[in-house]
Steps between C-alpha positions, in 0.01 A plus 500: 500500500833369389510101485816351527738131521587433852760316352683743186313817654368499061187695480209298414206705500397829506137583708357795383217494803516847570501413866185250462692233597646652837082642590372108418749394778429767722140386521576124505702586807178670658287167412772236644528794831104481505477120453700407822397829691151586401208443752294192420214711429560843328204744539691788302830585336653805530707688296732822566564665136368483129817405278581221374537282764144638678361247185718245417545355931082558512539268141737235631282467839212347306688159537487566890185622603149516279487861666407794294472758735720814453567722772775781309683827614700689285620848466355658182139469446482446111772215581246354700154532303716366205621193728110488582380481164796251368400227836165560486538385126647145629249412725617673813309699768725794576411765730749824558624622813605789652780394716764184545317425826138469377722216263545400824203458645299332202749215360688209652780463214660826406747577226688766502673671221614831468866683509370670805822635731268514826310290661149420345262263744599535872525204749118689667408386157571142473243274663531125623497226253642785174777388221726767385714407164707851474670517167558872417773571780780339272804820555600635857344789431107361471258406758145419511452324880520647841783293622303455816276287258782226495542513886150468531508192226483116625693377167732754246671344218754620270555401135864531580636542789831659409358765272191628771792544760536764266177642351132433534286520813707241680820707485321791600369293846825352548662837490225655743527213751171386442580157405830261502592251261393184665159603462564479150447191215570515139237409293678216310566364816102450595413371131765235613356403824266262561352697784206729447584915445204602661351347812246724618268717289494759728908520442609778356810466216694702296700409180759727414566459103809714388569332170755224458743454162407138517130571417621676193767223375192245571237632306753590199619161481135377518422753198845403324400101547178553372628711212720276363262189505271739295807517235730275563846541366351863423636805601258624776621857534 
């Protein structure tokens, strides 16, 4: 990441994170999604993939729920043993699954995040009272929910609500007719409110999470900030 003056447009640091910056506030976004959408109690989380972002939401969720029950699907076996082993490691439960829906079926807070281009978990699959945060539908092209799954959905909130007119699983519904836009908030919009996101624990939400540029210019100017009180006067690239 390239740092720069809002005012002289001067470079002021470089951030060689090799895109660790950009996963770190990917997965915050899942915890503040799961904080004001999660269930009050969470009897499983569920996760669709092994990358990166299979660990690091599952790792930010400890701050939201003392639950360390894994229910995981992924594609390729070894990815999955190896995910096994890893979690296991930390202190997690994880058991494998054959298919999105038994996902489903066992957990109340499901992640999901793969670059999938159809849909994953259909709405058969979603029962009362389940949180969705969908993060790996971020291009036109991807798409890991049945868009029925949003009809069928008492709250769905987008982290932008310009950008999933145009991608994620919210333009996808939109564009099949599934949904309209005033069944739609924007998740800054609930952190602001004083009422509460979830009013029923048998609701069932969805968080759509495309990525937004603001994320990445916060979290480098919290890294630059903390940088230069580390060296001040310094050069911190």
């Amino acid at each position: 990441m390239l740092v720069f003056s809002q005012k002289t447009g001067i470079p002021q640091a470089i951030l060689l994170d090799e895109g660790y910056l950009t996963n770190v506030r990917t997965a915050v976004a899942g915890q503040i999604a799961a904080t004001y959408f999660a269930p009050s109690t969470v009897r499983a989380i569920g996760i669709l993939g092994t990358g990166i972002q299979a660990r690091m939401q599952v790792a930010w969720l400890s701050s939201v729920t003392p639950c360390k029950k894994l229910y995981v699907w992924g594609r390729t076996p070894r990815n999955l043993e190896i995910y096994k082993r890893e979690m296991d490691a930390k202190g997690y439960e994880v058991t494998l699954v054959n298919t999105p829906a038994d996902v489903a079926t066992a957990a109340n807070l499901i992640v999901t995040t793969t670059p999938s281009q159809r849909p994953l978990l259909q709405a058969a699959d979603i029962r009362p009272g389940t949180h969705i945060t969908a993060m790996g539908s971020d291009t036109p092209q991807k798409q890991e929910l049945d868009s029925n799954i949003l009809k069928k959905a008492d709250l769905i909130v987008a982290d932008s609500l310009s950008q999933c007119r145009d991608r994620g699983e919210i333009s996808r519904a939109l564009a099949a007719g599934c949904i309209t836009e005033n069944k739609l908030q924007e998740l800054g919009q609930v952190i602001g409110s004083s009422a509460p996101a979830r009013t029923s624990d048998n609701q069932i939400s969805v968080v759509d999470l495309t990525g937004v540029a603001v994320q990445d210019i916060q979290i480098a100017t919290a890294v630059y900030k903390a940088l230069t009180k580390i060296n001040p006067g310094g050069n911190p690239s």
